[in-house]
N, C-alpha and C positions, 0 to 999 in steps of 0.2 A: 504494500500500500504506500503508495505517494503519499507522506504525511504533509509537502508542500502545496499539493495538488487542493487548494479547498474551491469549495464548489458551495453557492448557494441556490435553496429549489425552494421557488412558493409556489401553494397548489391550493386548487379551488374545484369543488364539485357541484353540480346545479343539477336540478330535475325539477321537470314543469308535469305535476304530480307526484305521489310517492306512492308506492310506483308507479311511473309514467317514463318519459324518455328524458334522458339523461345526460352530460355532458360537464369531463373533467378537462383539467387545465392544468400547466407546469410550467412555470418561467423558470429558464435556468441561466445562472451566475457564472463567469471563470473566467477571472483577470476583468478585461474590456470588453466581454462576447459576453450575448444574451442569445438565448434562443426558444422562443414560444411554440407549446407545443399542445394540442387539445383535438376532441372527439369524443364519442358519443355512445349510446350502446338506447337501443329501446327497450322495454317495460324495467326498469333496474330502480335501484333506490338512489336516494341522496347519499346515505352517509357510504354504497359501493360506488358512486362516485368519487367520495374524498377519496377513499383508498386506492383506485385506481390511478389520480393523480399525482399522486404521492410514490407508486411503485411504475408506472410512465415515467415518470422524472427520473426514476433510479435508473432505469434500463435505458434511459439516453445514454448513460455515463459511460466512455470507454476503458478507462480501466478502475482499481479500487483506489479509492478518495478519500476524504471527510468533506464531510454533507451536511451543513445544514438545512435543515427542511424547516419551511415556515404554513402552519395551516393556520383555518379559523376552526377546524373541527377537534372538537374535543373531543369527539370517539377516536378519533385515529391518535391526536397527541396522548391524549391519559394513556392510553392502552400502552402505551411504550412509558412514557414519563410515572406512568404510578406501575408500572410491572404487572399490569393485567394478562401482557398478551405470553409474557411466560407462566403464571397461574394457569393461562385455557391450556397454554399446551401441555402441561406438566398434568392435569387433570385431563386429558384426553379429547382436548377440545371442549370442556364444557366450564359454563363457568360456576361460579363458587354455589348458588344451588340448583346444579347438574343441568343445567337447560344445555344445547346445542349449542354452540357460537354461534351467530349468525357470520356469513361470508367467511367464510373458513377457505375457504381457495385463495380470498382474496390475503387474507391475515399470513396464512402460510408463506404466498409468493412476497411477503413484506418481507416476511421473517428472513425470508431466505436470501433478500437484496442486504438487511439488514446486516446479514454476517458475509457480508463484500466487501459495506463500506463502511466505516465510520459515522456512523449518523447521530444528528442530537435532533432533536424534535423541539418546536418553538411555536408557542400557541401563541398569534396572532388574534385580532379583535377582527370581526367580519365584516364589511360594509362602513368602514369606517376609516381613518385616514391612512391607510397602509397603500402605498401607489399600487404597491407589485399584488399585493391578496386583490385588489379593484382591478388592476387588470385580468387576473387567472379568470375572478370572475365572471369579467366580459368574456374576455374566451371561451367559457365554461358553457355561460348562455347562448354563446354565437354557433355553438357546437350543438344545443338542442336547438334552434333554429333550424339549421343546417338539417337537422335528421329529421323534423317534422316537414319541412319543404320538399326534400326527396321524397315522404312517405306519398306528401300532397302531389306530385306527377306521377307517382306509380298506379292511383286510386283514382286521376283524371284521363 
């Protein structure tokens, strides 16, 4: 791992219903280069959006780094920052009174970016003065736009 290699990633997830159609977002940081990066997925939830933006942003990265990741969700930060997401796994995937995780593919493919890079996790404020979380989630919505308009020529 490049410990000089740092990299910053803000990410924003959006869904116009829950579930409805969906669209995450990742700006990424490194030196003087930015690169915006977003899409979509129909019938998904909101908070398998944040996650997907947050593990998009990882898999941009070409080799191992430290990362900070900036969200406004609190399911995906706590889950790392308060050690949830090693209680599900250490419990089998379920959490503390035995329910399923939910998104468990998505938590896995975190996990698995997570021990690449160096990551810290940094809970932003949503819709509020952050430039870079206000742009993901323009992105984020531009991306279910984008999937409702395609659906809208395929049904005309």
């Amino acid at each position: 791992m490049d410990i000089n290699k740092k990299i910053e990633i803000y990410t924003d997830g959006a869904c116009s219903g829950n579930p409805g159609d969906g669209g995450w977002a990742a700006v990424l940081f490194y030196k003087n280069h930015k690169k915006e990066l977003n899409g979509g997925e129909h019938n998904t939830t909101n908070n398998r959006m944040e996650l997907m933006a947050i593990i998009q942003g990882l898999l941009a990265l070409k080799s191992p780094c430290v990362v900070t990741v900036f969200s406004d969700s609190a399911y995906a930060i706590n889950a790392f920052n308060n050690g949830w997401i090693y209680n599900w796994q250490r419990l089998g995937w379920r959490t503390a009174d035995k329910k399923e995780v939910k998104n468990i593919d998505l938590w896995q493919k975190l996990l698995e970016l997570t021990n690449i890079h160096k990551v810290e996790f940094v809970k932003v404020k949503g819709h509020s003065d952050n430039k870079y979380n206000n742009r993901c989630d323009e992105l984020a919505k531009s991306a279910v736009e984008k999937l409702q308009k395609e659906c809208q020529k395929t049904v005309t």
